[in-house]
Every structure is written in C-alpha cells, then in structure tokens.
N, C-alpha and C positions, 0 to 999 in steps of 0.2 A: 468567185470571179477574181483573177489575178488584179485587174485593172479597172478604174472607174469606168460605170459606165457614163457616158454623155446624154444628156435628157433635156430636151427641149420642151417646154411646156406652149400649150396655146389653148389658152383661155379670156375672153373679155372681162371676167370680174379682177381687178387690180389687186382688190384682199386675197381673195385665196390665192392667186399665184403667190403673192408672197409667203403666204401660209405653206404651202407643196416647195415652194424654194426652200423653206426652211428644213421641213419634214426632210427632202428627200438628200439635202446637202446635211443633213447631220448624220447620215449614212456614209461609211466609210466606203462603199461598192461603187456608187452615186456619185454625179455632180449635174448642176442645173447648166446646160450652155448658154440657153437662149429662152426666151420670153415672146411669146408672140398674143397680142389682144386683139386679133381680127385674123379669118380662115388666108386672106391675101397674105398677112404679116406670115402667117405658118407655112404657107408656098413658098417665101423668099427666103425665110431663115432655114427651114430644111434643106432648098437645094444650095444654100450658103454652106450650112454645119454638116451636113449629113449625118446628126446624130444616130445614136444607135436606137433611141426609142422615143417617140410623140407622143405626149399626153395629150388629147384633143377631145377639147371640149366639142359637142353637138351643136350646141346655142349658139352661133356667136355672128357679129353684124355683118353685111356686104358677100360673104361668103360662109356658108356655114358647113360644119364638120361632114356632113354629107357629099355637099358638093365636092368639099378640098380632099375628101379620103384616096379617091381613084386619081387626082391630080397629084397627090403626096406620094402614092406606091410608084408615079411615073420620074416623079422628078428625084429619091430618095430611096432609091428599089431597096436599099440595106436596111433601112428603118424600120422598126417593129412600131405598131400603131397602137395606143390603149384609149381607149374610148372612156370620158373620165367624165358621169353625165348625172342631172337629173330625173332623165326619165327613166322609168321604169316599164315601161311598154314592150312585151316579146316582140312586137312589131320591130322597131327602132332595134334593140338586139338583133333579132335575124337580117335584116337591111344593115347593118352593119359590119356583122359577117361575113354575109356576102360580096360586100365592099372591100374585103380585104383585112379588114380588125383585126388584130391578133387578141384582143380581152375588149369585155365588156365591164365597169367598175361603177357602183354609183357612187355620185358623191358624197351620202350619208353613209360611206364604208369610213368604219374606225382607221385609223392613220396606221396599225397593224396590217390591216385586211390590203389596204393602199398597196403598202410595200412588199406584203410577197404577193399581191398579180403582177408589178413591176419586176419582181424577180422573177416570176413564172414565166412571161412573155419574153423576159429576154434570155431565158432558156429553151425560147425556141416553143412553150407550149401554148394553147392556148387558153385564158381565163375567162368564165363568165361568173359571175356575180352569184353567190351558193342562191338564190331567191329566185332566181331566174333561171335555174339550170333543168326546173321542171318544164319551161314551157319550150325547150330544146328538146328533151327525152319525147314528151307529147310528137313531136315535126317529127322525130325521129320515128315512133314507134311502125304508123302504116306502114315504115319501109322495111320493116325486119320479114326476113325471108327464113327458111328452115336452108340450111348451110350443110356440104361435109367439114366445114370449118368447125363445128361445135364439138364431131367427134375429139379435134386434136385438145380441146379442153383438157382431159385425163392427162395429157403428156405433158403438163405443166407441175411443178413444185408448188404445194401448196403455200410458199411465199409468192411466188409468180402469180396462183391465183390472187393471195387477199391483195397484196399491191394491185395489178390489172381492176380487182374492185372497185378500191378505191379512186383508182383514175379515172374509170367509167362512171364513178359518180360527181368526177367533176374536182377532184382534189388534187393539190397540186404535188408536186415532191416533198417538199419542205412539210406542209402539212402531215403528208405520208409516213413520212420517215419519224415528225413526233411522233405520231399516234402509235406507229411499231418498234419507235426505240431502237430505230437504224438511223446507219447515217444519209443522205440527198442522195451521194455517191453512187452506197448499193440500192439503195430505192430505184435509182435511174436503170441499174445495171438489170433488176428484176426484172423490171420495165421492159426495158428494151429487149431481151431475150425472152420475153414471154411474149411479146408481139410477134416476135420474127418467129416462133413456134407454132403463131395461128396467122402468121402469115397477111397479119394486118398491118398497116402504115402510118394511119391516124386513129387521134381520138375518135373522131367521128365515124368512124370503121369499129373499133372497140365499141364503143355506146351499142350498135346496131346487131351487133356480137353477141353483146351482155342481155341485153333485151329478148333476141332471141334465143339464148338459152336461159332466161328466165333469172341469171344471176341478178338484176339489178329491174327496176319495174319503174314504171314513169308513175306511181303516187308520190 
C-alpha cells in the first residue's frame, strides 16, 4: 500500500483500544483516525471519517456490533468491516457474514495474526479466523454440486493450482507468498488468473470448487 490506511476502531474496552492504537500506529501502512466506545459512537465517527476499515467489536453497550454492521455498510458503503471479538461461536461468524463482515478475528489472535487479517481485508479479501474456517467448509460442503467447472482444473499451472489451494483453505496472500517463497504481487496474479480460468469470482465459489473436486475436505 502506497498510502496509510485510515482505521477506526470501535470497541468499549478503553485498554485494549489503546493497546490496537498502538499495534496498528506502529505500522507504517496504518493509522488509528478514530476511537469509538459504544455501536452509536461507530455510526457517528464512520459516517464523519469514512475510514477505509472498522475494527468492530460484537459486545458493546446501547448498540451492538450486530445491530450497527448493516447501519455501518449504509452510512460508510467504502469501509471494509473486521469483526474483532471474543466469541468464538460459528453461529456469530456466519451471522456476521452475512451482515456484510469482510473478516472474522478473535481477540486472543497474536498481534501478528491481527495485522495481516487487516491487510487481507483491506485487499479486498475476506478473513476468518484459521480455527473457525472448518465450521465454514462444514455450511459449505451439502452445497458442492458435480461441476463442468472441475474439468477446467487440468488448464491450470500447477502454481495456479497450489496457490488456488491454499486460498481455498482459507490463506491469505501474504501468508501464500511465505510459504511459496514469492512475492504478494505474483501470489495475487496466480490467483487471479486461475480464478478466471475456472471462471469463478469469490472465495466462496473456490471453497465449493475445491470441495467438489476433492482438492481440499472439511476435516
């Protein structure tokens, strides 16, 4: 990212925002705009800042992350949402999904794990939490169908396939690109030309993909 991004946090615990103010302002990509301690206070300061991304907590008094999610995408349409909780419940994950979430993160995720779902989400993909990504494959699986989409598998470079892999399991670029000792760049470029190969659009289309040809298995 050429330019900071702008991040508003909204959380009622008063420690840990400062703690996340800290983490994510000692990143050079990063900056904190705004602080909101109640789901009302994140209504006001979004459609004030229109930052580029909302940490938002679940929990919080008078209005909570549930209600304010579908209020936040109205007043903030450009804001990427990351859902920053501690529940662990595939319930609450799916229900916030669906709400529009672009990442689900808990908040016993090491200050590492923190900063690239923040990066991932504000490249446009979406994060769930590695622990939780089984009870996602599970919702997914009754829906895999037998495809002529599986044929075009073969027309892929087997870089396209292991990337495609690993995104289907839930990885994000940066992780990607470690583990294959490329850079984000070509990681993305794989990506993207191996989707458009099999002619799918989202992760969630991939996952359903991967499942039905057996690449990837919800254990």
């Amino acid at each position: 990212m050429n330019q900071q991004a702008r991040i508003l946090l909204a959380d009622d615990h008063a420690v840990l925002r400062a703690g996340l103010r800290l983490l994510l302002n000692s990143q050079p990509d990063f900056v904190v705009v705004g602080e909101a301690a109640s789901g009302i206070e994140a209504l006001e300061f979004a459609e004030t800042l229109q930052p580029d991304l909302i940490l938002l907590d679940l929990s919080m008094p008078g209005l909570g992350g549930f209600d304010a999610l579908p209020i936040l995408r109205r007043r903030a349409p450009l804001s990427r949402i990351l859902i920053l909780t501690m529940h662990d419940d595939p319930q609450y994950l799916r229900q916030a999904l669906k709400q529009g979430a672009a990442g689900y993160v808990l908040k016993k995720a090491a200050d590492v794990e923190l900063l690239s779902a923040v990066r991932a989400v504000l490249r446009g993909e979406v994060y769930v939490h590695p622990s939780m990504t089984r009870s996602l494959l599970e919702d997914l699986l009754p829906q895999v169908e037998s495809s002529d989409e599986s044929n075009s598998w073969d027309t892929l470079s087997e870089r396209e396939q292991e990337v495609l892999r690993q995104v289907a399991l839930g990885y994000t670029s940066a992780e990607i690109a470690e583990q294959l000792n490329l850079s984000v760049k070509t990681v993305e470029t794989y990506r993207a030309r191996g989707m458009e190969k099999l002619g799918l659009t989202s992760r969630a289309a991939l996952v359903r993909f991967a499942l039905g040809k057996g690449l990837i298995s919800a254990e």
